[in-house]
PDB file as gemmi writes it, atoms N, CA and C in Angstrom:
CRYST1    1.000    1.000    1.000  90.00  90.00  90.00 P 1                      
ATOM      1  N   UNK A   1      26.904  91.973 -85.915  1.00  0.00           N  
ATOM      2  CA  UNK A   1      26.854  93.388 -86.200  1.00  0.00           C  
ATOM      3  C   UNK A   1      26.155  93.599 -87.530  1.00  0.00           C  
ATOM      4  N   UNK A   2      25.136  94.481 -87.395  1.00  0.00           N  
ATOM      5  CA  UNK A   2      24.311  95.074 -88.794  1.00  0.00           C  
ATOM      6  C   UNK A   2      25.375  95.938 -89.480  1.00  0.00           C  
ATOM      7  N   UNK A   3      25.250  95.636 -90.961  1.00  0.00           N  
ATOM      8  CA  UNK A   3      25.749  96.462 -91.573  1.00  0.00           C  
ATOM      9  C   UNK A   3      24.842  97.328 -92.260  1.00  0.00           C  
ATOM     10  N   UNK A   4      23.501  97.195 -91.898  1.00  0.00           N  
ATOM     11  CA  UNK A   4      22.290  98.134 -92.540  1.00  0.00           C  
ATOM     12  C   UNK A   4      22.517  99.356 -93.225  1.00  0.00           C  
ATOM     13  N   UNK A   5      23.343 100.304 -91.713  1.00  0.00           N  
ATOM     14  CA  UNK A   5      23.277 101.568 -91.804  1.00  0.00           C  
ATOM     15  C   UNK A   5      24.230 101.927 -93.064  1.00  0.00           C  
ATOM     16  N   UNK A   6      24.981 101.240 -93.275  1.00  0.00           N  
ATOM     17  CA  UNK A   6      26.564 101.472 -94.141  1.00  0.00           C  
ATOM     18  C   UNK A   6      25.949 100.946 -95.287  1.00  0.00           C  
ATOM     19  N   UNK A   7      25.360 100.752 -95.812  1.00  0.00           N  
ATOM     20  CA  UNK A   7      25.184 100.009 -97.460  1.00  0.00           C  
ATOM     21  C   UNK A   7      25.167 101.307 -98.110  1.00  0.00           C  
ATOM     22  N   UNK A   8      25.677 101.129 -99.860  1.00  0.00           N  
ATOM     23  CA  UNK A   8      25.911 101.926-100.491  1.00  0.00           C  
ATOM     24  C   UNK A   8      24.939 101.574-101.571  1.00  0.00           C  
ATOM     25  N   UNK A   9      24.072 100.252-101.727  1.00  0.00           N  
ATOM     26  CA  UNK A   9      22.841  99.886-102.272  1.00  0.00           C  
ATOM     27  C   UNK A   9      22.846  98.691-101.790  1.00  0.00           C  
ATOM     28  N   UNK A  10      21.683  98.149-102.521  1.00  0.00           N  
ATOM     29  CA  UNK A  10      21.513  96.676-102.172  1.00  0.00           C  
ATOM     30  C   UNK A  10      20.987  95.725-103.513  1.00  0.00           C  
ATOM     31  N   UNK A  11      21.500  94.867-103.474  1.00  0.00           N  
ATOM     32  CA  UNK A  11      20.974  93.647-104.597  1.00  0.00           C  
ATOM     33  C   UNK A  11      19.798  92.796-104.428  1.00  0.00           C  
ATOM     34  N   UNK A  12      19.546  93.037-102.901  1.00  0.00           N  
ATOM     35  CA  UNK A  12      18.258  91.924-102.550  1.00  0.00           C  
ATOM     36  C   UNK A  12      17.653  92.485-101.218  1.00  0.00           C  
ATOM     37  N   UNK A  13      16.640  92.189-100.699  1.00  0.00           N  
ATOM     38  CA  UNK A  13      16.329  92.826 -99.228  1.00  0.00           C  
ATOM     39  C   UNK A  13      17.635  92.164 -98.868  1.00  0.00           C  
ATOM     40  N   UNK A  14      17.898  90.974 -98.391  1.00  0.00           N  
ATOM     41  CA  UNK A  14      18.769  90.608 -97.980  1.00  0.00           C  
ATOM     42  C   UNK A  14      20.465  90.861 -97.863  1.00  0.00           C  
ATOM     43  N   UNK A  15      20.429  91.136 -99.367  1.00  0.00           N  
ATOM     44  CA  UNK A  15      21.836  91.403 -99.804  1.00  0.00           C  
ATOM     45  C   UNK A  15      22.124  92.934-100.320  1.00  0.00           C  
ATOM     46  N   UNK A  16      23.035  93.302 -99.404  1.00  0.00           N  
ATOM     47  CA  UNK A  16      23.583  94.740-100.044  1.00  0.00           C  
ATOM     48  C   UNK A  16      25.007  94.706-100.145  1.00  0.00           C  
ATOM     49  N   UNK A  17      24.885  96.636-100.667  1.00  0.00           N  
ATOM     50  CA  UNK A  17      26.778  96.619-101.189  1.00  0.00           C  
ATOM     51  C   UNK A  17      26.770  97.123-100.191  1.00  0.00           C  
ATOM     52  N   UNK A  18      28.766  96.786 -99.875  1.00  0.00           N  
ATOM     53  CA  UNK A  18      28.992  97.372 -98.320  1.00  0.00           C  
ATOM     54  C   UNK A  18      30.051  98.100 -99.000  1.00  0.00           C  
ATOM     55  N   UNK A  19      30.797  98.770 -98.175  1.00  0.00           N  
ATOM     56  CA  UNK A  19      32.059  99.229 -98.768  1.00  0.00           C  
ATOM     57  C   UNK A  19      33.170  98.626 -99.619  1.00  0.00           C  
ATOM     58  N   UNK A  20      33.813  99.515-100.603  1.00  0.00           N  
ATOM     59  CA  UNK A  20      34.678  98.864-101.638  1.00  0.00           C  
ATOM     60  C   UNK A  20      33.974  97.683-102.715  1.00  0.00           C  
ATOM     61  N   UNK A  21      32.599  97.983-102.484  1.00  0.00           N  
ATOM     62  CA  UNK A  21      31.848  97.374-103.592  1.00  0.00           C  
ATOM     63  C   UNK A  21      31.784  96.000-103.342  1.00  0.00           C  
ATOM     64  N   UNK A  22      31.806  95.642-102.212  1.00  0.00           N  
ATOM     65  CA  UNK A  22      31.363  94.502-101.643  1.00  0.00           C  
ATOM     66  C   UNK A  22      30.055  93.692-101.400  1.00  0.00           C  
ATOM     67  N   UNK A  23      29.179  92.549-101.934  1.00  0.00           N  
ATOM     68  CA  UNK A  23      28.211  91.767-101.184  1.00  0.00           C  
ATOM     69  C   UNK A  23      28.551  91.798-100.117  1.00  0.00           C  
ATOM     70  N   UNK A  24      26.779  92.179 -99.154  1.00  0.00           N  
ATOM     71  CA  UNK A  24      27.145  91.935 -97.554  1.00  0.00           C  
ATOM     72  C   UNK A  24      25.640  91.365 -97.422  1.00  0.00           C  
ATOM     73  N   UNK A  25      25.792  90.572 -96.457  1.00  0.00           N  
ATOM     74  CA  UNK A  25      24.507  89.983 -95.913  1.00  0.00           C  
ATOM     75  C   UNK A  25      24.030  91.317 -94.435  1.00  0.00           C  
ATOM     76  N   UNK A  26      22.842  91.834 -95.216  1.00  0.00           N  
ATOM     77  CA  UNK A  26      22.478  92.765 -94.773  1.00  0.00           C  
ATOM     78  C   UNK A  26      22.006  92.530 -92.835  1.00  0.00           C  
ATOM     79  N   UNK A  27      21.559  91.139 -92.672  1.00  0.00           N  
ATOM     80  CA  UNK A  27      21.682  91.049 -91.203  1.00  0.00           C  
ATOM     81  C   UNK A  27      23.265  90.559 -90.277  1.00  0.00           C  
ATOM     82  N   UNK A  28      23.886  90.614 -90.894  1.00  0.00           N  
ATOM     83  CA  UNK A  28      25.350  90.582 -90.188  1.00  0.00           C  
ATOM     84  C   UNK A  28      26.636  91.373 -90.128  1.00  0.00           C  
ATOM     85  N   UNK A  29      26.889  91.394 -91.670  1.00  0.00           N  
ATOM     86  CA  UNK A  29      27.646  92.116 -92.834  1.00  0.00           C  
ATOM     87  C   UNK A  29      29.105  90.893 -93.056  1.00  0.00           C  
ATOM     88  N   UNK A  30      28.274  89.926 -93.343  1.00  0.00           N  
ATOM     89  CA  UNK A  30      28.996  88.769 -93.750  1.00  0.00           C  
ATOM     90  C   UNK A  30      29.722  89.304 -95.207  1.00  0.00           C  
ATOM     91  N   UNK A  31      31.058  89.084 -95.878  1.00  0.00           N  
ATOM     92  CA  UNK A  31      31.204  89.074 -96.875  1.00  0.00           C  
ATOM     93  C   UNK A  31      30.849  88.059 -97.710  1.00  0.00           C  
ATOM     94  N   UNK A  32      29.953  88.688 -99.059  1.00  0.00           N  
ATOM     95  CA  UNK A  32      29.563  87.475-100.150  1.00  0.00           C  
ATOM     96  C   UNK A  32      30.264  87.964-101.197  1.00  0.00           C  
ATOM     97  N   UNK A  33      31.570  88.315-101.274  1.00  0.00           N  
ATOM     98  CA  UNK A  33      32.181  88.594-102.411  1.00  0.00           C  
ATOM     99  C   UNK A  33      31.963  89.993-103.483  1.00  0.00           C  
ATOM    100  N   UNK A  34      32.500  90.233-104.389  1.00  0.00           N  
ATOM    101  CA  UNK A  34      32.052  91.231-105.175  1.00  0.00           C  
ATOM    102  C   UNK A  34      30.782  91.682-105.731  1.00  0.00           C  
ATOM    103  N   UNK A  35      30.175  92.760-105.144  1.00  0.00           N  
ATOM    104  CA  UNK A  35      28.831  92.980-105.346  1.00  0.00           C  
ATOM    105  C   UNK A  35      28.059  92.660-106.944  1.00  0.00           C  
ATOM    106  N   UNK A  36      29.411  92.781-107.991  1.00  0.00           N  
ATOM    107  CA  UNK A  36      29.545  93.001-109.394  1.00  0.00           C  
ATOM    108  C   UNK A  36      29.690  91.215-109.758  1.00  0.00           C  
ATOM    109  N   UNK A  37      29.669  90.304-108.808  1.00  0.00           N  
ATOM    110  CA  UNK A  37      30.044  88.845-109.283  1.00  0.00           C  
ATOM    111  C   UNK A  37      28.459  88.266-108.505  1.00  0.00           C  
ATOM    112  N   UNK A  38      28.772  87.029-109.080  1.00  0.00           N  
ATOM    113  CA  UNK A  38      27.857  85.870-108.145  1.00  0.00           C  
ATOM    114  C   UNK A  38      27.978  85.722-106.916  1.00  0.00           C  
ATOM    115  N   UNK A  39      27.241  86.906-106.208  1.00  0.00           N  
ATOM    116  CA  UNK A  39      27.726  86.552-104.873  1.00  0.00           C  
ATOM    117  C   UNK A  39      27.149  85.129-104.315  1.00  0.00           C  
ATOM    118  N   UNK A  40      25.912  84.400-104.817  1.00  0.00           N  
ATOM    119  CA  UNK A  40      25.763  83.090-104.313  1.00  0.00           C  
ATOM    120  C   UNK A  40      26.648  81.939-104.750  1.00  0.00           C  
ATOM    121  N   UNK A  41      27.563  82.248-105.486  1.00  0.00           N  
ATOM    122  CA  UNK A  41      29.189  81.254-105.046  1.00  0.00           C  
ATOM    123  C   UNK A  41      29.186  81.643-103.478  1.00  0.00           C  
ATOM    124  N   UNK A  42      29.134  82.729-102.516  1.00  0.00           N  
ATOM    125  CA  UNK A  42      30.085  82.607-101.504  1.00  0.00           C  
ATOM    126  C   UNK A  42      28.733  82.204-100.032  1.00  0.00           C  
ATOM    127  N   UNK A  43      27.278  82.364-100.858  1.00  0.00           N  
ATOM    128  CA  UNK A  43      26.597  81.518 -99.688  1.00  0.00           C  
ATOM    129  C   UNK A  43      26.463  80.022 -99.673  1.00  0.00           C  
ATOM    130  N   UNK A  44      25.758  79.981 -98.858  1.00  0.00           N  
ATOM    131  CA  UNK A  44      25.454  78.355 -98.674  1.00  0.00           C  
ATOM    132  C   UNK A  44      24.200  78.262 -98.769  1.00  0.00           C  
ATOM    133  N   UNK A  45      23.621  76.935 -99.407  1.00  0.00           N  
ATOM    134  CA  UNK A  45      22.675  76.471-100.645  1.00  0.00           C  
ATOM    135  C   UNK A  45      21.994  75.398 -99.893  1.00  0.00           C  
ATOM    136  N   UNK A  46      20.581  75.413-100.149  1.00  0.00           N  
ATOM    137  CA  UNK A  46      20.247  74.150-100.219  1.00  0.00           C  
ATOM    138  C   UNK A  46      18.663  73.960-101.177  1.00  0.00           C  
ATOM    139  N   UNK A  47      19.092  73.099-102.007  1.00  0.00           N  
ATOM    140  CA  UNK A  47      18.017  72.546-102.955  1.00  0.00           C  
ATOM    141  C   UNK A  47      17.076  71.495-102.224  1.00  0.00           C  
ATOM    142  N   UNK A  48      15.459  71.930-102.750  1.00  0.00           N  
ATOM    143  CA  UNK A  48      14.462  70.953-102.650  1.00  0.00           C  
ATOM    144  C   UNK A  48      13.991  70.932-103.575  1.00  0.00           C  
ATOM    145  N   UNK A  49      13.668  69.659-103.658  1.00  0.00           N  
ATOM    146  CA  UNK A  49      12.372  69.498-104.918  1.00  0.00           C  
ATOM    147  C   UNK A  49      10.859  70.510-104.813  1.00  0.00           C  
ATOM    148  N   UNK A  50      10.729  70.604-106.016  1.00  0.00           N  
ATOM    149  CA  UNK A  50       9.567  72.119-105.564  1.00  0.00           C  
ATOM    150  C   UNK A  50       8.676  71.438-104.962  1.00  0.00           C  
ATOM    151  N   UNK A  51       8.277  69.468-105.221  1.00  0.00           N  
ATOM    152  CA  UNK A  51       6.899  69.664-104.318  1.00  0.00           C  
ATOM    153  C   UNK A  51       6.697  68.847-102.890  1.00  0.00           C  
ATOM    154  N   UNK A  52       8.269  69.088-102.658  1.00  0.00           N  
ATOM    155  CA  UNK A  52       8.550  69.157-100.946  1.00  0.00           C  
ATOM    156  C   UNK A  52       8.399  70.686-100.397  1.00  0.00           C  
ATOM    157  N   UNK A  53       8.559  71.402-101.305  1.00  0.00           N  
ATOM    158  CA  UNK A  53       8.798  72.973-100.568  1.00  0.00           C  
ATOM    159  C   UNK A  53       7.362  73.243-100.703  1.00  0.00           C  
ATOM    160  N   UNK A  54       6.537  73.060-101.291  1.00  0.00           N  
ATOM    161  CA  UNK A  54       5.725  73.587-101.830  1.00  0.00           C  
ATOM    162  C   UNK A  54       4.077  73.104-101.681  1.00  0.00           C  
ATOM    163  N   UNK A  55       4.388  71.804-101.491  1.00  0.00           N  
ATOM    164  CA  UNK A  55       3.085  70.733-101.434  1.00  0.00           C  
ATOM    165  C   UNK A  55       2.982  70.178-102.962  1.00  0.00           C  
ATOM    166  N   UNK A  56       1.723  69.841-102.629  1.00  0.00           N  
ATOM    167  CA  UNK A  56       0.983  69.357-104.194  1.00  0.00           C  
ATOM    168  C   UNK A  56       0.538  70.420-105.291  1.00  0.00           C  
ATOM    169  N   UNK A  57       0.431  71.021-104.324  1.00  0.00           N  
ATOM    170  CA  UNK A  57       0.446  72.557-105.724  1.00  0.00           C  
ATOM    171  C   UNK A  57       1.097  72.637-106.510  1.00  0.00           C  
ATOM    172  N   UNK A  58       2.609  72.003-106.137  1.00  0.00           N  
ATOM    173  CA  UNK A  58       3.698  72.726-106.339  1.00  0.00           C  
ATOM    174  C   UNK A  58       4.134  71.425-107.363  1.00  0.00           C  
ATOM    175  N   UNK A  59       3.911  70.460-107.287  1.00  0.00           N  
ATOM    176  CA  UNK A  59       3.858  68.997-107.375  1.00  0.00           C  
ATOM    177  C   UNK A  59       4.311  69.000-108.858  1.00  0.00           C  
ATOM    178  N   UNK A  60       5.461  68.791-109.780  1.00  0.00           N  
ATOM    179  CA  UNK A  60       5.166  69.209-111.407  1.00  0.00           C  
ATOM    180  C   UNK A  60       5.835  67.576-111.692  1.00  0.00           C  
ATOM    181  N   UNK A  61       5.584  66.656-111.032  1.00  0.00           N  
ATOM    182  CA  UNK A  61       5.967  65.254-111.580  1.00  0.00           C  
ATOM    183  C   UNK A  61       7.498  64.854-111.798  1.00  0.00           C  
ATOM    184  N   UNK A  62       8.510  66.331-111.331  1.00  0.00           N  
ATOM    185  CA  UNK A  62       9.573  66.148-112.151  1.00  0.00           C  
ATOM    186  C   UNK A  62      10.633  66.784-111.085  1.00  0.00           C  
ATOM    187  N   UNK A  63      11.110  65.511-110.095  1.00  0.00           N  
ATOM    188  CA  UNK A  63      12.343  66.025-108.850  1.00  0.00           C  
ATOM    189  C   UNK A  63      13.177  67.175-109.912  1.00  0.00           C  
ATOM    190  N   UNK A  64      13.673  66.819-110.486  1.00  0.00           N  
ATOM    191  CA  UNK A  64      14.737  67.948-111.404  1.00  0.00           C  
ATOM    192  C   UNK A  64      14.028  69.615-111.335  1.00  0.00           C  
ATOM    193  N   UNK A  65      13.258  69.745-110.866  1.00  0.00           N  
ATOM    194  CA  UNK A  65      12.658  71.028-111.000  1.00  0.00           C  
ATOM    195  C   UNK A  65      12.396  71.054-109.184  1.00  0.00           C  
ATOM    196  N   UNK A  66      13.251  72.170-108.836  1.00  0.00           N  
ATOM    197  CA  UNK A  66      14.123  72.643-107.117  1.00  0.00           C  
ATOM    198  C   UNK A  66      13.896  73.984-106.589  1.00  0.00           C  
ATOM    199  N   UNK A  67      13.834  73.978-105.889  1.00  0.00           N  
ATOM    200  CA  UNK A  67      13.597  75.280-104.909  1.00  0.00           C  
ATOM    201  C   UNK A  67      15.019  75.746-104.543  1.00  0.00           C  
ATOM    202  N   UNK A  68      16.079  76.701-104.897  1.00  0.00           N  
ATOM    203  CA  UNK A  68      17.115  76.548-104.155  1.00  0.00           C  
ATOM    204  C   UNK A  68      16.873  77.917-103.054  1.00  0.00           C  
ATOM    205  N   UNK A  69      17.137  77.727-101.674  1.00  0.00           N  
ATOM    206  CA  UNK A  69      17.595  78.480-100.675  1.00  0.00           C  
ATOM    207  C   UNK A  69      18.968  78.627-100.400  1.00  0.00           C  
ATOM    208  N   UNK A  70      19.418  80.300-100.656  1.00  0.00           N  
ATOM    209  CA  UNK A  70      20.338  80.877-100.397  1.00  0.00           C  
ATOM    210  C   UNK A  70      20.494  81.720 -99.284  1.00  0.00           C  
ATOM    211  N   UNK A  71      21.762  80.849 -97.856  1.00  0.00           N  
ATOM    212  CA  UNK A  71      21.239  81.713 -97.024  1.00  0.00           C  
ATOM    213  C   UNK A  71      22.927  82.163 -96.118  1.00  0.00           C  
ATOM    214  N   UNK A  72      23.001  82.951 -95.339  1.00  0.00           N  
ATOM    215  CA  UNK A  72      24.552  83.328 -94.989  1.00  0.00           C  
ATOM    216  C   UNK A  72      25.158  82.937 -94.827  1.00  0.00           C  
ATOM    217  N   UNK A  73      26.433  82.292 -94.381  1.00  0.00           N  
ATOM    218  CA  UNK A  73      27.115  81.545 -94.118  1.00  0.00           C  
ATOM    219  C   UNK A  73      27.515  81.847 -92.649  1.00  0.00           C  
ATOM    220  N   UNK A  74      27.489  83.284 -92.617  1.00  0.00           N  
ATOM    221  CA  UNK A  74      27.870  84.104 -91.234  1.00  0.00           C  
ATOM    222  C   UNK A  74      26.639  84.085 -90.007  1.00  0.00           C  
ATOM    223  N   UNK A  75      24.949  84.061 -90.221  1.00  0.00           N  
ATOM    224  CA  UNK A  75      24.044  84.238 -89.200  1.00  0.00           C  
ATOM    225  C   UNK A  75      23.107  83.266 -89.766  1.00  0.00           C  
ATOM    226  N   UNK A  76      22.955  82.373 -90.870  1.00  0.00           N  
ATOM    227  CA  UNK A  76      22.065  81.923 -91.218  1.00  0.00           C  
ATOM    228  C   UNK A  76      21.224  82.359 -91.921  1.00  0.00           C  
ATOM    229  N   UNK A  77      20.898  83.480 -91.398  1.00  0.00           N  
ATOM    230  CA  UNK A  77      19.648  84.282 -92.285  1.00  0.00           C  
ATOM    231  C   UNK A  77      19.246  83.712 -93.709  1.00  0.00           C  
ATOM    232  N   UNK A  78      18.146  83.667 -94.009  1.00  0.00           N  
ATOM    233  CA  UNK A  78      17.817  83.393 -95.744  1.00  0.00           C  
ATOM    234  C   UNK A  78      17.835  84.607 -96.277  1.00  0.00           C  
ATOM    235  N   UNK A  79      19.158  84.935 -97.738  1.00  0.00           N  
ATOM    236  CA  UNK A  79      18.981  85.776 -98.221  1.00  0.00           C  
ATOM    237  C   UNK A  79      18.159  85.775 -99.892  1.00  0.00           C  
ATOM    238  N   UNK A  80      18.333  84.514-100.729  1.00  0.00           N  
ATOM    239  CA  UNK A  80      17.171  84.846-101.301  1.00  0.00           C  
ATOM    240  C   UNK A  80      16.509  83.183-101.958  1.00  0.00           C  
ATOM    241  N   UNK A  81      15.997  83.290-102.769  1.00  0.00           N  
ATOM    242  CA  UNK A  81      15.361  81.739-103.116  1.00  0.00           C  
ATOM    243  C   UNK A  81      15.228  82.347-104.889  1.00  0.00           C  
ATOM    244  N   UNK A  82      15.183  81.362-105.296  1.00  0.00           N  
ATOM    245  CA  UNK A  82      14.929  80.486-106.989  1.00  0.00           C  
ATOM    246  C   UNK A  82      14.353  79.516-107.143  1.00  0.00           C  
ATOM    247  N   UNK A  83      13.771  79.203-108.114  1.00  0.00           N  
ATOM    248  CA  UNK A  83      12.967  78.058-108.660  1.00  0.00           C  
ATOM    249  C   UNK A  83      14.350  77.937-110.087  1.00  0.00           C  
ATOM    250  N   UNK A  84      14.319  76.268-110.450  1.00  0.00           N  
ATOM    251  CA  UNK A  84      15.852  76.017-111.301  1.00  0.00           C  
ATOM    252  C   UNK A  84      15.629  74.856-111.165  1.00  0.00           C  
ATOM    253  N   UNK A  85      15.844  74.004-112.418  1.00  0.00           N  
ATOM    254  CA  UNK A  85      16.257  72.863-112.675  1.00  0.00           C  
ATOM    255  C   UNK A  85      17.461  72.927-112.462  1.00  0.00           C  
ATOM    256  N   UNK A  86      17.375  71.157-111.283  1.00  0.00           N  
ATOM    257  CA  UNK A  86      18.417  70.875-110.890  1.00  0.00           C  
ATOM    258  C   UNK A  86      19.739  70.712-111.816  1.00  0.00           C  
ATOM    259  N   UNK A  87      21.052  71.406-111.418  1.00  0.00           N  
ATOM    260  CA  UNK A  87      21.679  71.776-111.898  1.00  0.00           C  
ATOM    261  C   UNK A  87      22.366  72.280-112.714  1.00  0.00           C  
ATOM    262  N   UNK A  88      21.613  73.498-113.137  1.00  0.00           N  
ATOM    263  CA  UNK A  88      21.561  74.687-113.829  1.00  0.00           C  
ATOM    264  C   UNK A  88      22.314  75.961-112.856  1.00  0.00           C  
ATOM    265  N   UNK A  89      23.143  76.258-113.618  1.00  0.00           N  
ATOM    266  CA  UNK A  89      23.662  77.819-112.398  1.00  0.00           C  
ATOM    267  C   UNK A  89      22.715  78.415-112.049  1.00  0.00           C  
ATOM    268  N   UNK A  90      23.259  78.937-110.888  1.00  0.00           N  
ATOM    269  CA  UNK A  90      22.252  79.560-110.072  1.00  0.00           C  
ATOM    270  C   UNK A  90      22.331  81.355-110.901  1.00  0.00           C  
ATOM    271  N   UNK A  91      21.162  81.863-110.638  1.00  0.00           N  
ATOM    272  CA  UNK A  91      21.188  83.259-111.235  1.00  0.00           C  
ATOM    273  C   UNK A  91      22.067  84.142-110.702  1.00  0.00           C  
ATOM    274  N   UNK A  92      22.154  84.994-111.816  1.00  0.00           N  
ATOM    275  CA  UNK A  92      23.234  85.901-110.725  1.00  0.00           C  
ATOM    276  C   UNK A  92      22.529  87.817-110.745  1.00  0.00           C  
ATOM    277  N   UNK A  93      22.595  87.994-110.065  1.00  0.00           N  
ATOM    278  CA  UNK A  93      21.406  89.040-108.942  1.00  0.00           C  
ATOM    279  C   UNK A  93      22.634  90.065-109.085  1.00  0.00           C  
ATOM    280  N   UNK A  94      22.698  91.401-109.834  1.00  0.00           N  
ATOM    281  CA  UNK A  94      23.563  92.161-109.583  1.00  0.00           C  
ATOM    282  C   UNK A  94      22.714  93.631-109.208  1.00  0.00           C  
ATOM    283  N   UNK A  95      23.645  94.444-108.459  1.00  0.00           N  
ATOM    284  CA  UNK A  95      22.804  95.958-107.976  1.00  0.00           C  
ATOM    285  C   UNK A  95      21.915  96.812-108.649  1.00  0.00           C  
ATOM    286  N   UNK A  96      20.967  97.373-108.155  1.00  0.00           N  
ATOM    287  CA  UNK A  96      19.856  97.971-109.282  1.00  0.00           C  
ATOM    288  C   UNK A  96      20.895  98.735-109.734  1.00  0.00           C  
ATOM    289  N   UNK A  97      20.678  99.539-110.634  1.00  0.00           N  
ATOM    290  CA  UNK A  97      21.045 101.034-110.938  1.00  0.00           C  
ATOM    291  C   UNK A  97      20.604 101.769-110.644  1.00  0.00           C  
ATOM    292  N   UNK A  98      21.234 102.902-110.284  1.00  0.00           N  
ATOM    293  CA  UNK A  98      20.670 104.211-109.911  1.00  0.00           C  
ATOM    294  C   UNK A  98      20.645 105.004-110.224  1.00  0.00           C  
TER     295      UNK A  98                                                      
END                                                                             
């Protein structure tokens, strides 16, 4: 079930607020926790080295430097991506203002 129609904003194409100020994964309406917190604590992650994701372009000599994909836990969907040395917190993405 889309929760499209119901968002009260959104933090990412992917990620919006749903009711009671909730992260929702905008193709399901998965809960990702408090719109106002890290909602990528509540997805699921996966790190590459940038010049597996990327090719040789991307190539910077140095695995520690990652591509992380953040994606639902509920449909899969990819909701957003970062570039981050490996293991560094991940950013935290809160609602525009309006």
């Amino acid at each position: 079930m889309s929760s499209t129609g119901n968002l009260a904003g959104r933090i990412s194409p992917g990620v919006g607020v749903g009711s009671g100020g909730r992260a929702v994964c905008t193709a399901c309406g998965h809960d990702l926790g408090p719109a106002a917190g890290p909602w990528k604590d509540h997805a699921g992650v996966r790190e590459v080295p940038l010049a597996q994701a990327g090719g040789e372009a991307y190539d910077t000599g140095d695995d520690a430097v990652v591509l992380r994909q953040f994606h639902c836990p509920g449909c899969a969907v990819l909701l957003d991506t970062e570039t981050a040395m490996r293991g560094d917190p991940a950013l935290v993405d809160r609602p525009a203002a309006r």
